[in-house]
MARVO-538342 format. One record per atom (N, C-alpha, C, O): residue in one letter; x, y, z negated. Coordinates in pm, whole numbers, plus 50000, padded with zeros to 5 digits. Atoms other than C-alpha are relative to their C-alpha. Example, Ala and Ser with C-alpha at 12.3 -4.5 7.8 and 13.67 -1.06 7.14 Angstrom:
residues 2
A500894988150000
A512304955049220
A500905012050000
A501945011849934
S499184988150006
S513674989449286
S499235010949927
S499745022049910
END
This chain:
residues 350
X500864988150000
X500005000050000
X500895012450000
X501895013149929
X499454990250026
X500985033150067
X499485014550037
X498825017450137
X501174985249962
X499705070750048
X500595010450044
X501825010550048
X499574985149979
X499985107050155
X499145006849934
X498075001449905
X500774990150100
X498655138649946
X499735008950114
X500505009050209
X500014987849933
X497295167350122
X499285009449875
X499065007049756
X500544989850162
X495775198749921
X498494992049978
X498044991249864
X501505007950091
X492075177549915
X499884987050060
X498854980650039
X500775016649997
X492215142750058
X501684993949920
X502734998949881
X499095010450016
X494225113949971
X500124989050085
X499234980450085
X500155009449877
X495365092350267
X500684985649955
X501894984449939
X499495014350040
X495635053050164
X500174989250096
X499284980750088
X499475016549882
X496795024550424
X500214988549912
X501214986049845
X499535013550065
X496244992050283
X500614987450109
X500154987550224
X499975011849929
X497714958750434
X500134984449939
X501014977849883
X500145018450012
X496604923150395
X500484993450062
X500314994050183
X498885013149955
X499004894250445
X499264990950003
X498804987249895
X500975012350040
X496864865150547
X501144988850093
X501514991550207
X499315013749924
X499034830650659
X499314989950020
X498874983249926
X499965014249934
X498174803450868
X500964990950056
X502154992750084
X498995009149900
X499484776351034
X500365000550151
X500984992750223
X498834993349874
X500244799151342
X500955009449958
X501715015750032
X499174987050050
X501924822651065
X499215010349972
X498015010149995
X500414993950053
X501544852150913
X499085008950113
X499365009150233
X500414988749905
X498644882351038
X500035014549884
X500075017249764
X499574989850149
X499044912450889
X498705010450056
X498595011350178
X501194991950005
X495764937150871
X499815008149966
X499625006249846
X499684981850063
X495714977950805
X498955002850014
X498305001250117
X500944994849959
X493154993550695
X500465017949923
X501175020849826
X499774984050058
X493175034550640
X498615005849963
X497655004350038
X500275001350116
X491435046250358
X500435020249971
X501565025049962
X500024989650054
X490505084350267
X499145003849906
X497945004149933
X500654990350102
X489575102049915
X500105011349997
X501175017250012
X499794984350084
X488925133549811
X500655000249886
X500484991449802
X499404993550148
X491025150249531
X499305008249936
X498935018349997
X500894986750064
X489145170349296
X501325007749876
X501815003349771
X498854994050057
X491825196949192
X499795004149859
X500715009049792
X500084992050186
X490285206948817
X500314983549907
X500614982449788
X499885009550155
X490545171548658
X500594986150107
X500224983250221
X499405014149948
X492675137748736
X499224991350054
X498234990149982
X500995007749951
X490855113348949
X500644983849973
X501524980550052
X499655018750016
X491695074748866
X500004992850130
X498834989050134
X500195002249902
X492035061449195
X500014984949998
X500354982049884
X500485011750018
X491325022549251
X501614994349981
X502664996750040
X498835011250019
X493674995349083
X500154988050086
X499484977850103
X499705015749935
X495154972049280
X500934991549932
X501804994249849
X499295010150081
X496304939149200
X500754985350084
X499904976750108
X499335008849916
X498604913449397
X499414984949902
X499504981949784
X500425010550032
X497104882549361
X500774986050129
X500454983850246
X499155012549932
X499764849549474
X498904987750072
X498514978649999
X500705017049970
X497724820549659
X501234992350071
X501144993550193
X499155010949947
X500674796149751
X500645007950076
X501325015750010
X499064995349961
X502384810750027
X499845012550039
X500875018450073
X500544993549979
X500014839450095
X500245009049925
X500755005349819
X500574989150148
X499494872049886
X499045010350049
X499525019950108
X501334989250015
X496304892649909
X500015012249918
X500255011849797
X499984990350099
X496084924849790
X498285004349981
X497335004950059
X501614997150050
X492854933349641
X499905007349907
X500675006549811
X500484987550061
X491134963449497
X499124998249943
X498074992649975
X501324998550133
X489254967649215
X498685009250024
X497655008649957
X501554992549950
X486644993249405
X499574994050091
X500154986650170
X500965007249890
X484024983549597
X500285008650126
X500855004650227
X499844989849910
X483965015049791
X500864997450067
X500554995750185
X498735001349901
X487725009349913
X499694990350075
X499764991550197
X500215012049937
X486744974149983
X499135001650125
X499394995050226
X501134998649925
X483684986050180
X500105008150160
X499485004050257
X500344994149910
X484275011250433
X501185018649932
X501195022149814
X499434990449986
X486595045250464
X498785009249988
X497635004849993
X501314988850032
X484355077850404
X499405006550199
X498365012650223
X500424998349878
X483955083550786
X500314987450116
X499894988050232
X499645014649880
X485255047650982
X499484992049939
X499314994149819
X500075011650090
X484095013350904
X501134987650119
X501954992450197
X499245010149980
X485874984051037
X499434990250102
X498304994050133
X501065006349876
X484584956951326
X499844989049882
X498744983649874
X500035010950093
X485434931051020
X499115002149946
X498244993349936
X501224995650144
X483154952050754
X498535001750111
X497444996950082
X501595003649978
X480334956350992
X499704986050036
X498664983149975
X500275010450000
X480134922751092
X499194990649870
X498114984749859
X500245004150136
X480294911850739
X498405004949918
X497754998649834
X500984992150074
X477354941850664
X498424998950082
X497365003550039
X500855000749872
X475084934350974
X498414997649956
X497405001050018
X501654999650065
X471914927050767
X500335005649897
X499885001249791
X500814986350155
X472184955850509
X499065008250023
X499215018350091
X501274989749959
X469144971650531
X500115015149999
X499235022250045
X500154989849985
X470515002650478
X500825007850099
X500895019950123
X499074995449875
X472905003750756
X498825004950136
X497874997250125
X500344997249878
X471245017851092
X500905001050080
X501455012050091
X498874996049881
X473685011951372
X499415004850141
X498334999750174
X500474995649899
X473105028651685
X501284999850122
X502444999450080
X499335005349848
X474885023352063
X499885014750079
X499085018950162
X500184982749854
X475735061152225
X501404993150113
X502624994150110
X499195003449811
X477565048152563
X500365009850112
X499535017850156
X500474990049875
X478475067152837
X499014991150109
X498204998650163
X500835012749946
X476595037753024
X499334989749911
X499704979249860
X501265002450100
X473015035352836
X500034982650004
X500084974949908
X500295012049938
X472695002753051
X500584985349935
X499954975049913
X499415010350130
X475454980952832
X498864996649898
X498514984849893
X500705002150120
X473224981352557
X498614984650023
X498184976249945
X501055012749976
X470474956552758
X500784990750051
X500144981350097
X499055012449983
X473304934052834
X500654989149888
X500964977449871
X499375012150128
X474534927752516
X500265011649849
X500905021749876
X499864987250105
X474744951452198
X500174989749833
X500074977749803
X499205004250101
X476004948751861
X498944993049901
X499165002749827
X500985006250088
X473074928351606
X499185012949914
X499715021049838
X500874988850039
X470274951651509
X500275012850009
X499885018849908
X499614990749928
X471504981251679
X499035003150105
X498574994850184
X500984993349955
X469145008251823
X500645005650135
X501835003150118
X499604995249888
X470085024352186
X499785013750005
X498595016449987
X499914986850005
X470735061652204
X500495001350107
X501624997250133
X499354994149847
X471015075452556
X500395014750004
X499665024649989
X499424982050057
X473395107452527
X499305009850098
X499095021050050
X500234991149925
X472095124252820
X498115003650035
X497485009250125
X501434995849979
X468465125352755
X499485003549822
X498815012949780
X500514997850134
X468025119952368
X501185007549904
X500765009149789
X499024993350049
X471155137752240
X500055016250047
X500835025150013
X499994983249917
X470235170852448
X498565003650048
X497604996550077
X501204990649918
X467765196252577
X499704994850101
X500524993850192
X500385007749832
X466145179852853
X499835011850118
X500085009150235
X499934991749911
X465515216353009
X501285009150030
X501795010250141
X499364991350014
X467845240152916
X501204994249945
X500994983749885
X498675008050021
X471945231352844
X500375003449859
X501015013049817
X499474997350189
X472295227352448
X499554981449947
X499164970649993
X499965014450098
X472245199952190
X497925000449968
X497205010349974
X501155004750018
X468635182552112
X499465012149910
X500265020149861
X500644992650087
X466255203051917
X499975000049860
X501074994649858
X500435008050194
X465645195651518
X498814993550020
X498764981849983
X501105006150022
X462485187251561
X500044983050109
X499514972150089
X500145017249901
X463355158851893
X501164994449913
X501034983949849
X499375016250135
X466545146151671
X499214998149900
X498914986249888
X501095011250115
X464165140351373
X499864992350044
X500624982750028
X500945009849980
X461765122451541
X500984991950056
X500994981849985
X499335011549982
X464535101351735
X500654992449896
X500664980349920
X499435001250105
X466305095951416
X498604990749935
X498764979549885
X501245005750087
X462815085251271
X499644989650087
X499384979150027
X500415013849944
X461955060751518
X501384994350009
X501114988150112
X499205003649999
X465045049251513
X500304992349843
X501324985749822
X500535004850159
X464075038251126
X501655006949893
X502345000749812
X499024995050031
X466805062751029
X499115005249859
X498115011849887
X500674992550125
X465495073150621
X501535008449931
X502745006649950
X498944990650085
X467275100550380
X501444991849961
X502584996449950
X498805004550076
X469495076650250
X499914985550080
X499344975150048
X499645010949877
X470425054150547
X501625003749983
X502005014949949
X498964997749917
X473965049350642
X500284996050112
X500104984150139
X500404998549826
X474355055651021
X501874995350022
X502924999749975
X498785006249913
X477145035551210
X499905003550135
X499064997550203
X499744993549849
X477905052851540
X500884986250059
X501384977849985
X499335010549879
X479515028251853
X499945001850155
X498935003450224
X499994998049882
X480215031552149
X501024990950122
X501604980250102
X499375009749923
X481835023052508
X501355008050033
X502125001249965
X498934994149982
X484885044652606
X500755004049877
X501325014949863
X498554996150088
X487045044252318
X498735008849929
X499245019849908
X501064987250061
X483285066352137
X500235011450000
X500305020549917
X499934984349922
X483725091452358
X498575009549951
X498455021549930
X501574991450030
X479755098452272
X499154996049918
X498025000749901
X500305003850107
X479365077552001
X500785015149922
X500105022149846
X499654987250144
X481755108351805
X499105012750070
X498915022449995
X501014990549975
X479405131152012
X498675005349916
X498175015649871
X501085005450108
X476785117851831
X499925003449855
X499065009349790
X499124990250100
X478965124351549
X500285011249958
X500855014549854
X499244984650031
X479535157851571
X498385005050010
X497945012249920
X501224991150048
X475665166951664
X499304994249861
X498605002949809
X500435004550161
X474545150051326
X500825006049939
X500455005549821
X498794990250096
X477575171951176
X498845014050034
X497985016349948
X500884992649924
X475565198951368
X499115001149894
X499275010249812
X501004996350023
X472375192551226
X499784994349824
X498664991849779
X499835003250135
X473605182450834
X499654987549936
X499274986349819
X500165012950014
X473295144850868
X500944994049895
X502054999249912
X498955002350087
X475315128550583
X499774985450003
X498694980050024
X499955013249994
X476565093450564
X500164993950159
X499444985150206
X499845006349839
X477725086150938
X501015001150010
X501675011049977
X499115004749971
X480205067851048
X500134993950116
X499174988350168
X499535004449901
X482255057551329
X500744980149988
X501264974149895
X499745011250020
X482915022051444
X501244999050039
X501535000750158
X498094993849915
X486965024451473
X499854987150058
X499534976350010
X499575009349881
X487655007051803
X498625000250118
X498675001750240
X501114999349914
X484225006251935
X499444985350106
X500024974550100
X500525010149951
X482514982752138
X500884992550059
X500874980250057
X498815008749986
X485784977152292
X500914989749894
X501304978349915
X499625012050105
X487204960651998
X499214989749952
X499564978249929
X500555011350035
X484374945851899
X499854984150080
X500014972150056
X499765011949858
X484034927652236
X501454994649995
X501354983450045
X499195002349970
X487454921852231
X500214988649897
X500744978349940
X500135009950163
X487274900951870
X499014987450034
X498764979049948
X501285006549949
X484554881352067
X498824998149839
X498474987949780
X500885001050111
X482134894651766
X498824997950073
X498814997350196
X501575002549951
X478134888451799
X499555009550072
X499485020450014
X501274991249891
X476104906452085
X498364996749987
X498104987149915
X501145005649999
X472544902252115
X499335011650064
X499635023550054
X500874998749913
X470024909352335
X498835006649979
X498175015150037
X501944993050095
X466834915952110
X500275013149949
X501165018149880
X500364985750102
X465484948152024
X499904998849898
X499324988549865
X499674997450142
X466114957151687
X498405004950008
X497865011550097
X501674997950041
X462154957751504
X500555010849865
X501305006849776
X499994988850092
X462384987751282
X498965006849944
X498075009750024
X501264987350060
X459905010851044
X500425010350046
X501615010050074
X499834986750005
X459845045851109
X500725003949867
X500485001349750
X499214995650088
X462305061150947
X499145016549908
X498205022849956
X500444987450066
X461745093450649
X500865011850018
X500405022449977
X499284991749991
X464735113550741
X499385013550027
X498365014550095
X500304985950004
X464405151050712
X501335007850036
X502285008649958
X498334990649909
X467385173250952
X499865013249972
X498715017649973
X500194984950012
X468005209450885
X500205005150137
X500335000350250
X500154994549871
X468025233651087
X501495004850040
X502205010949960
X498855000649931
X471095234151335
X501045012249894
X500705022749839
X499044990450089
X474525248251148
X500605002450139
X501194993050192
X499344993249891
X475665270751468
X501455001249987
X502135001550090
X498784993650050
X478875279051286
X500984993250018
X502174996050005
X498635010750000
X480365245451359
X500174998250163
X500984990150207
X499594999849889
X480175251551714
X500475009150048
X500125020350012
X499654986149978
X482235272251912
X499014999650159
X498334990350204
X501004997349896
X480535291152244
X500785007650062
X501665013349996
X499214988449928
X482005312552515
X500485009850002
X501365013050082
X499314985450052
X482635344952366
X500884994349909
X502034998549922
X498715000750035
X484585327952128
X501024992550051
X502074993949988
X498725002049955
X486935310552320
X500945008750068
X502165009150054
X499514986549956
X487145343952556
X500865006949905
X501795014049943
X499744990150073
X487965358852263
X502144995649955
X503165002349937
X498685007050020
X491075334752199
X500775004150119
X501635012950109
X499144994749886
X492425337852552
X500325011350041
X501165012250130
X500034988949953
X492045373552578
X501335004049856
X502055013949863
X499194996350099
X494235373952251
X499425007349879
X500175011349790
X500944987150058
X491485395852067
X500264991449863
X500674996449758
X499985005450150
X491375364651806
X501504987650004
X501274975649986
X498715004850004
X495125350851822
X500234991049879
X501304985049884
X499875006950087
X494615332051489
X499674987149995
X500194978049930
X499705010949991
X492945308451628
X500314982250117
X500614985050233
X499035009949921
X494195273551809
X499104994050117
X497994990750077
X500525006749907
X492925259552106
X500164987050070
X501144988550143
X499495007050004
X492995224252190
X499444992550124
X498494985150100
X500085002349944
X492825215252508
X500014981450034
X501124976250040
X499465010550013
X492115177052550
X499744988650114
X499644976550093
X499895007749904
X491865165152896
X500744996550068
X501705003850044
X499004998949952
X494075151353145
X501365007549997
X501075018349946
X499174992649911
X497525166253258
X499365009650140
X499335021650168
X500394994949847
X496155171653598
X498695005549971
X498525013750062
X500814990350044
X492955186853445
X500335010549997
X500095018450089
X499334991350062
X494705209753253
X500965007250117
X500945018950154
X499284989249900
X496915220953498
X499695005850130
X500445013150195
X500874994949905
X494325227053762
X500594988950158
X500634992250277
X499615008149907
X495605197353962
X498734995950099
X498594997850220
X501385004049953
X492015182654005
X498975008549918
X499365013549813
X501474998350061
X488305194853901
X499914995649852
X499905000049737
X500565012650134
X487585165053701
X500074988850081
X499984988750204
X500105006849961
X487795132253701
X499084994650103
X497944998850126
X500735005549870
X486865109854003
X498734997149920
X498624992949805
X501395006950038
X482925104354011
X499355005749908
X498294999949882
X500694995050096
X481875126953744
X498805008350115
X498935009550237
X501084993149971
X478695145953819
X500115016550033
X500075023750133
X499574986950025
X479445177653627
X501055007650059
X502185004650019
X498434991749972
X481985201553787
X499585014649980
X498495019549950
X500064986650020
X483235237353785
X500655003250155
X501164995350235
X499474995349855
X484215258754093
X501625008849948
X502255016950015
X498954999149994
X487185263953924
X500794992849905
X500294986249814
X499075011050006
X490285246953845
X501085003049892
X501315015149890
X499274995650130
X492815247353518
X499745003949846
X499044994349815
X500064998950110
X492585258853159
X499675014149918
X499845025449965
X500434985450042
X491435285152936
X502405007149934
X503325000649885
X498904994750053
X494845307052844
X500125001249866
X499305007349798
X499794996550111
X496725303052531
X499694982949941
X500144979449831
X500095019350070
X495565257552486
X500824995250065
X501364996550175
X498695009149967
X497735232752426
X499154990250045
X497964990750014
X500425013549957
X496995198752597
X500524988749905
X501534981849917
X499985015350040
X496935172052402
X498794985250015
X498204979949921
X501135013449931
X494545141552577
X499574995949885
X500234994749782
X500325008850088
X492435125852394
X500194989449899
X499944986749782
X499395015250044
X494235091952435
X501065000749915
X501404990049865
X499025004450090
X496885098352231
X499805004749816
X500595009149731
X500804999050148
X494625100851897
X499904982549943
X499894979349824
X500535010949972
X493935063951969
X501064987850021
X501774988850120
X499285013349995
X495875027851917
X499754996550127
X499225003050217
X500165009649815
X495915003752228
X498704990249946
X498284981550022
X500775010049999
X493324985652059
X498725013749992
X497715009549937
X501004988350010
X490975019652066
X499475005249872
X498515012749859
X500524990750097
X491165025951685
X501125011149991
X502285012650028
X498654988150008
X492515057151587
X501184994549917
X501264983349868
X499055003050006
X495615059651492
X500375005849838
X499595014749805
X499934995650151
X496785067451104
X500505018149986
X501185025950053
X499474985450006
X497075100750968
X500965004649997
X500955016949997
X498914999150032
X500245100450929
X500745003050141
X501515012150171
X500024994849858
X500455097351292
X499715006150070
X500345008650173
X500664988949931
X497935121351380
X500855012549991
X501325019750079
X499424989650048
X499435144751170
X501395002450090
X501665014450103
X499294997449938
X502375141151383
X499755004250200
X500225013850261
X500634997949885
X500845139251736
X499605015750037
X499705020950149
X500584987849969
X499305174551662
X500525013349944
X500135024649972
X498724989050047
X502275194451454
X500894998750110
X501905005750113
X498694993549894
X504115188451795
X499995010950087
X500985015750142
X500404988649953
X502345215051941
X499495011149913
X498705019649955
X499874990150104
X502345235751657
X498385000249929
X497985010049866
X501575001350107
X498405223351498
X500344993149893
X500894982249905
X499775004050108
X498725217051177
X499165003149851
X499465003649732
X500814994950119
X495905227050987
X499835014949926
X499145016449826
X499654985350079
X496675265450887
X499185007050044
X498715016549981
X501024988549940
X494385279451146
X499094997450047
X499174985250060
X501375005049982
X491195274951251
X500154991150149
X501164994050214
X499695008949856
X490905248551592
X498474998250078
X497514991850034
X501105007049905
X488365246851883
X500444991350085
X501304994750166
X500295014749897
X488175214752069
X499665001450150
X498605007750141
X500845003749896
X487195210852437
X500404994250132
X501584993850168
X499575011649892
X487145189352742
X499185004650148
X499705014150206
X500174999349905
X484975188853048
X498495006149970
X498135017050015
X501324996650033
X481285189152898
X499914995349839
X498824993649784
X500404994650096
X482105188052571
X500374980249864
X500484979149742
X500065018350044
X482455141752479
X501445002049962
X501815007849860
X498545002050015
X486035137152506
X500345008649899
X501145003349822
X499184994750089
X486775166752275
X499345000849866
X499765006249763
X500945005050131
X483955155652031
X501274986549896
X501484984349776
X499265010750066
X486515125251999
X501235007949867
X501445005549748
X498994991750065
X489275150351888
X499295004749833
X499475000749718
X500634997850127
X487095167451657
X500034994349930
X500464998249822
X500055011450144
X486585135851463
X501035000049951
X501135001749830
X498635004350058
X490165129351440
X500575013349913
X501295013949813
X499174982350031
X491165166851373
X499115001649852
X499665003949744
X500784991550105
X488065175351137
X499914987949907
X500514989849800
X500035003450064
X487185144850996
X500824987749940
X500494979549855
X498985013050049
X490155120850958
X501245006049943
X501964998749875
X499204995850021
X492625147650907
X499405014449900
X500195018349814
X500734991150122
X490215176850694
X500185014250119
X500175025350064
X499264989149967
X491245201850947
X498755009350012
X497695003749985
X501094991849931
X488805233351066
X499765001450106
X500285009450184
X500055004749793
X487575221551401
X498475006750035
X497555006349953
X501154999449983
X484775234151568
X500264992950163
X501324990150220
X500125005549788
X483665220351984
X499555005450038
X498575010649985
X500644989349907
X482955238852218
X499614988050115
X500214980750194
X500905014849899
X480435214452397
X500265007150150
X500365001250257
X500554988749809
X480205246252715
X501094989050065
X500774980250145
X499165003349966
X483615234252758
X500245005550150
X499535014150201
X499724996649859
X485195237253109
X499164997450119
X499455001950230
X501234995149887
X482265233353322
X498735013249993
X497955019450065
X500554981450020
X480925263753155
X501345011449999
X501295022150058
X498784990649950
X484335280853146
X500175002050090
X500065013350138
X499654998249842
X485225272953466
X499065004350095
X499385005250214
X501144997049914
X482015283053607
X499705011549986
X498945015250075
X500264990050041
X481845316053442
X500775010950035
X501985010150050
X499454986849876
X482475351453617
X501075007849912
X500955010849793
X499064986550064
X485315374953530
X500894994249842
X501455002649772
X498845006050099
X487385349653237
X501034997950041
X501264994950159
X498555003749877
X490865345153295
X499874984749983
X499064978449914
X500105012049977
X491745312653389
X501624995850032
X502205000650129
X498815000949934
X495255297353387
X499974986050098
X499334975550087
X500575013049896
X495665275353690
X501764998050016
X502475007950032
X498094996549960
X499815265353741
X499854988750070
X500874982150050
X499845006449893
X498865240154011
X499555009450113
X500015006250222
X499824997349894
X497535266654229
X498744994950049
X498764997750169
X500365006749906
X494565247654340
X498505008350036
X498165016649952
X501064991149999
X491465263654449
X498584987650137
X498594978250217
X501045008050029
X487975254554482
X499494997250179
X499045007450230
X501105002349865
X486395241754854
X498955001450005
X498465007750099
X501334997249972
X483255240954791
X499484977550038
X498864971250123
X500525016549919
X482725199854827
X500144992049852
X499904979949845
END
């Protein structure tokens, strides 16, 4: 076991030694508390317990045992799959997975119809997330397991508008459907039979999103304090291409807002698609000089990809993140902003 301090969490990495007769596997799980700075907190005893050639480490809290305060594990949900108070839900970028094969009593959330304004370009209403949330047998005191298919590109979307709208108790499935599939865990087919849920959503916290005047405001230098975190491609970012092949969304122009650093998504993320330890983050994002001191907006193409960041930035690392969902198909589409482009490339029209 071993930790890091920051001024309010406490970052714990445990690892279990389990031996077989192909040899040893060794198993990490990461593990964040809060510090409460007026009085000593007791943090969980562990105790090495010998079985023959093995040694287990095992914790005296349940909590540690159970689940991180924002990740759970593909092991722990498996293990949790009939707790009644879990609600897992399936945000995909491809709704369609979900009638193929989905994770055991898991509800289907389609990002691009029930996660948003169906007329106008913003996040769902309060009153349509309730009610999806409620048929979705989501109650006050549910805990919500997010999942997804790209590494929860829109599973942490998901994530961030329930941050949005003061959802508490939601969590991400580190690795995502890709790991789970990859573990060959249970799929299933059947609709999940649910009650209507009692949940009650406030009304949208604006403050955690950022919006076009304030990123203007960054590039123009007006608000120089704070960080911009650019997290798509290379060739995004440098106005090489639009956007990726096959996307829908585009802008008629090409490159980055002035003054963000690029750091991709993917390198938040293990090869097996969980994130990666704080310890690592923390390094990944002090190489470009983020480090927590100043405030950070997020953004990507339409707003998914840098939802992922967010998670990692705001809630795995404590930092002050907001997303800017407009992102670069509202930047780039918008009259009279500067725009840095250092490929040069300019727009056709096709």
């Amino acid at each position: 076991m071993c930790y890091s301090k920051t001024s309010s969490y406490m970052d714990i990495k445990k690892h279990y030694f389990i031996f077989n007769d192909d040899g040893p596997t060794v198993l990490t799980e990461f593990l964040r508390y809060p510090l409460n700075p007026l009085k000593e907190k007791i943090m969980s005893i562990y105790k090495y317990i010998s079985y023959g050639l093995g040694v287990v480490l095992v914790s005296m809290s349940a909590a540690a045992q159970a689940a991180s305060e924002y990740l759970v594990s593909t092991e722990w949900l498996e293990k949790n799959l009939n707790n009644k108070n879990l609600r897992i839900l399936e945000v995909s970028v491809d709704p369609g997975q979900f009638e193929r094969g989905h994770i055991p009593n898991a509800s289907n959330i389609n990002w691009h119809t029930d996660l948003v304004d169906p007329v106008k370009r913003d996040i769902a209403s309060r009153e349509n997330f309730e009610k999806l949330l409620r048929n979705a047998g989501v109650n006050q005191d549910s805990t919500v397991i997010l999942y997804g298919d790209n590494n929860n590109w829109f599973a942490a979307w998901g994530a961030w508008v329930f941050d949005v709208y003061g959802v508490k108790n939601v969590k991400l499935l580190d690795g995502g459907r890709k790991k789970w599939e990859s573990e060959s865990r249970p799929l299933s087919v059947k609709v999940a039979s649910t009650k209507p849920g009692n949940i009650k959503v406030a009304d949208a916290n604006q403050a955690l999103r950022a919006f076009l005047p304030d990123v203007v405001s960054v590039a123009t230098q007006e608000n120089p304090a704070t960080k911009l975190v650019d997290i798509r491609s290379p060739d995004e970012y440098n106005g090489k291409i639009f956007a990726p092949a096959g996307v829908q969304e585009l802008s008629v122009r090409a490159g980055h807002i002035p003054g963000a650093v690029n750091v991709p998504w993917g390198q938040a993320v293990a090869e097996d698609g969980t994130f990666k330890s704080p310890e690592e983050l923390r390094k990944v994002y002090a190489a470009v000089g983020i480090d927590g001191t100043k405030p950070i907006i997020t953004y990507c193409r339409i707003g998914e990809r840098s939802s992922h960041t967010w998670f990692a930035l705001k809630k795995i690392l404590g930092y002050d993140v907001k997303n800017y969902d407009g992102s670069w198909t509202e930047y780039g589409n918008a009259v009279g902003v500067p725009v840095a482009n250092v490929a040069g490339t300019v727009w056709g029209g096709k």
